[in-house]
C-alpha positions in Angstrom: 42.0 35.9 100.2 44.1 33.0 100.2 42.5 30.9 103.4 44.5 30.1 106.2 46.5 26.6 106.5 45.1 25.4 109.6 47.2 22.4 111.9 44.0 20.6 114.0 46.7 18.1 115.4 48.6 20.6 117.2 45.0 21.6 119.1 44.3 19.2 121.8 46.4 19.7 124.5 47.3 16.3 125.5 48.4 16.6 128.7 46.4 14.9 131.2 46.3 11.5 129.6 45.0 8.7 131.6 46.7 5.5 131.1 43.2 3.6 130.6 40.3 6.4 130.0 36.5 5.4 130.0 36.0 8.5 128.1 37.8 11.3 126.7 36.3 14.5 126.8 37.5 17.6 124.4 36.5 21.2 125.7 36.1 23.8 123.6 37.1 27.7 124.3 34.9 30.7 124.6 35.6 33.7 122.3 38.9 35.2 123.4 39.5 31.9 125.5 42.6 29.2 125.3 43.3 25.6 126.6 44.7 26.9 130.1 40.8 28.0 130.9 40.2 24.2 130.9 43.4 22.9 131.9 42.7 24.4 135.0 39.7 22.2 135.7 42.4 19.3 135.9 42.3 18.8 139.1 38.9 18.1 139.1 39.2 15.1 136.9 39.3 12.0 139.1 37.9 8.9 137.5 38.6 7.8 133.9 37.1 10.3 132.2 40.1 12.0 130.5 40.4 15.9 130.1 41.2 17.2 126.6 41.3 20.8 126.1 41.7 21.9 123.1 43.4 25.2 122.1 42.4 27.3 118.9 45.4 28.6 117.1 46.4 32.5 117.6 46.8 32.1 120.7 48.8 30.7 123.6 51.4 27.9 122.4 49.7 28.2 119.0 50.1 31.7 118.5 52.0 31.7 115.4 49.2 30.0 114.0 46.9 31.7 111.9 42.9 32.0 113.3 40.5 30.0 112.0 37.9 32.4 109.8 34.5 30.2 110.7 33.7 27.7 113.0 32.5 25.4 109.8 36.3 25.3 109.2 37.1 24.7 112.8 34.6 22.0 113.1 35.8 20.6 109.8 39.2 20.8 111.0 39.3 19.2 114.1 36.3 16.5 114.0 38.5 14.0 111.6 41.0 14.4 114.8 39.2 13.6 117.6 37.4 10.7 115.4 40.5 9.1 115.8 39.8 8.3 119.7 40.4 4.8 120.8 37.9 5.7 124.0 34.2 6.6 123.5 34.2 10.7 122.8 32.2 13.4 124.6 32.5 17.2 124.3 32.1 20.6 126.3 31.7 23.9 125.2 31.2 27.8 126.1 29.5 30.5 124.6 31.7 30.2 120.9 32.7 26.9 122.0 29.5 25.4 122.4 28.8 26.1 118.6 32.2 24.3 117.8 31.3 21.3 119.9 27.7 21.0 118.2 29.0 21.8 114.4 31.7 18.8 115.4 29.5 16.6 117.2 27.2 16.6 114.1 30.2 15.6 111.8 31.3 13.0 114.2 27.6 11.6 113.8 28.0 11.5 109.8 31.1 9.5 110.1 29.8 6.9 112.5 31.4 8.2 115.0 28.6 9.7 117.1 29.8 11.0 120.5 28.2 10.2 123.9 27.1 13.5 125.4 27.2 17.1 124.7 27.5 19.6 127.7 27.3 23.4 126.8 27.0 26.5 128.5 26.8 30.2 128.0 24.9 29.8 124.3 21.7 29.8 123.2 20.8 26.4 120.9 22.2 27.1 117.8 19.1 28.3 115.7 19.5 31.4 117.5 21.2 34.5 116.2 24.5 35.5 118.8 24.9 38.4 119.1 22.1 40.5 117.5 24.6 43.0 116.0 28.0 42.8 114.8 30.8 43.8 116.9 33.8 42.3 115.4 34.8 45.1 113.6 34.2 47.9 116.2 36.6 50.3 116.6 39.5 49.9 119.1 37.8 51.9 121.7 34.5 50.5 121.3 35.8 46.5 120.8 37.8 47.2 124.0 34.9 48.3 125.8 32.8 45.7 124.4 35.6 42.9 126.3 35.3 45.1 129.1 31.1 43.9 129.1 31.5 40.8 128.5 34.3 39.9 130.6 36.4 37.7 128.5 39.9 39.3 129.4 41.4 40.2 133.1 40.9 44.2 133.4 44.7 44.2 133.7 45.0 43.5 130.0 42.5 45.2 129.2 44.4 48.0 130.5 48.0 47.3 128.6 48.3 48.3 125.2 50.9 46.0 124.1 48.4 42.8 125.2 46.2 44.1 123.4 47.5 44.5 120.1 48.7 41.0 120.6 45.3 40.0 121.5 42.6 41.9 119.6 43.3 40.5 115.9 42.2 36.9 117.5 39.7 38.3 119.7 38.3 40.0 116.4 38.8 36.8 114.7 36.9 35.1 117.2 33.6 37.3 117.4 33.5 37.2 113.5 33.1 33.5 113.5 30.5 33.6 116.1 28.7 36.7 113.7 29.4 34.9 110.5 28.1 31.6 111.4 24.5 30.5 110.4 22.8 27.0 111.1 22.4 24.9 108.6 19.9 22.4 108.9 20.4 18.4 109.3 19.6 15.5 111.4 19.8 16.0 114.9 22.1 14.4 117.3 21.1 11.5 119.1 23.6 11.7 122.0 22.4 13.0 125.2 22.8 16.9 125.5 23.2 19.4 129.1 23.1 22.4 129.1 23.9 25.2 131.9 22.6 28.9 131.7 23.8 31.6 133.9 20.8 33.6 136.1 22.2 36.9 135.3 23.2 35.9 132.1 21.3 38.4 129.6 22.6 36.7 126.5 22.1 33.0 127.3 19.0 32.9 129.6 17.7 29.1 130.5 14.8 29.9 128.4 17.1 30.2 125.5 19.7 27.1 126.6 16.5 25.0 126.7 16.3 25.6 122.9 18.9 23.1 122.8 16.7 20.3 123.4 15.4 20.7 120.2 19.1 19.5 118.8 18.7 15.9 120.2 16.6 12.6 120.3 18.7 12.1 123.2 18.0 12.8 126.7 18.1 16.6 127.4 19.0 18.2 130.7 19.2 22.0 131.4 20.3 23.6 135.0 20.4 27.4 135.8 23.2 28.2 138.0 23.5 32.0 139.9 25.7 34.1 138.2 26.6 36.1 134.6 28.1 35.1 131.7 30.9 33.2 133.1 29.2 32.0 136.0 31.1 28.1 135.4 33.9 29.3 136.6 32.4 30.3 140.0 30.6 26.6 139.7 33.0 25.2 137.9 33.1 21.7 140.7 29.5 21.5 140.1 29.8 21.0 136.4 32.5 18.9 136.5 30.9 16.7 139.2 27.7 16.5 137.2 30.0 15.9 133.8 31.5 12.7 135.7 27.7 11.0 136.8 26.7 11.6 133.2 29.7 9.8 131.8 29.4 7.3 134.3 
């Protein structure tokens, strides 16, 4: 199969652009997730650090695009991009997208371009298997259910066929990058790493997020917040707030 020709340029969504920025910060989506998820934080972003979602293709503006096929190729994609920041870098990630940000904050280190901090949420450090067993390729009834669980999409679409055949080849997509993707061993980071767990959070416990730690010489920081998988969103000025004194 002839892979897919992916366009990393088109993924940040550029725009809330700050005229001077201290930092720019890229935020990576969750598995089924797009841009908008972060775009909404952008009220939130006072001072100079500058908000850069970035969205995946196969979905939203970018879905024409092709999806990516493992986050290797994402990562590989999109790190020469955001090495081309005039501004000291840092990145945030959930669930899927914290294994983005890590694979691209370890190519950033290669090229010299290490970034400042890494915040993830919603996934265990990377030397642990997510999830145990594969769902990508569950049938419809099942895969719907599944998104149901883990609370990705609103109900409502979950609830309209025609979304849903829009949606389900990338969600599909999606979980077989988080399935297929295996850690391959290197250096570890040096930047300072935070990570957030949620309590009720069965898949990404704090005793599992703490695993991250073991991905940095850095400083490592991790905070359990109440609520499930998604609990940022319900804490979402909390994170923010704690992003800005760390980039301070």
């Amino acid at each position: 199969m002839t892979a897919p020709v992916l366009q990393p340029t088109t993924w940040p969504d550029t725009r809330f652009a700050l005229p001077r920025p201290a930092v720019r910060m890229f935020c990576f989506p969750f598995a089924g997730g797009s841009a908008a998820f972060y775009a909404d934080w952008a009220g939130d972003f006072v001072s100079t650090v500058e908000l850069v979602p970035i969205q995946l293709p196969a979905r939203g503006a970018l879905m024409a695009q092709p999806p990516a096929r493992s986050i290797t190729e994402v990562a590989d994609a999109i790190a020469p991009v955001i090495a081309e920041s005039s501004v000291p870098v840092a990145l945030y990630g959930h669930s899927m997208g914290a294994i983005i940000a890590f694979e691209t904050a370890r190519r950033l280190q290669e090229v010299g371009k290490p970034v400042r901090h890494l915040f993830v949420s919603g996934r265990p450090g990377p030397r642990i298997k997510r999830p145990l067993e594969p769902v990508s390729d569950l049938p419809r009834p099942e895969f719907v259910e599944m998104l149901r669980d883990y609370g990705a999409a609103d109900q409502e679409i979950l609830e309209h066929d025609e979304l849903l055949d829009l949606l389900i080849p990338m969600m599909r997509a999606d979980f077989h990058m988080i399935e297929s993707y295996t850690y391959p061993p290197g250096p570890p980071l040096t930047c300072d790493v935070s990570a957030w767990a949620g309590a009720d959070d069965t898949e990404a416990p704090l005793s599992v997020m703490q695993r991250w730690g073991d991905e940095t010489t850095g400083t490592f920081t991790a905070e359990e917040l109440p609520g499930g998988h998604f609990f940022l969103s319900e804490h979402r000025e909390h994170i923010v707030r704690a992003v800005h004194e760390r980039l301070g």
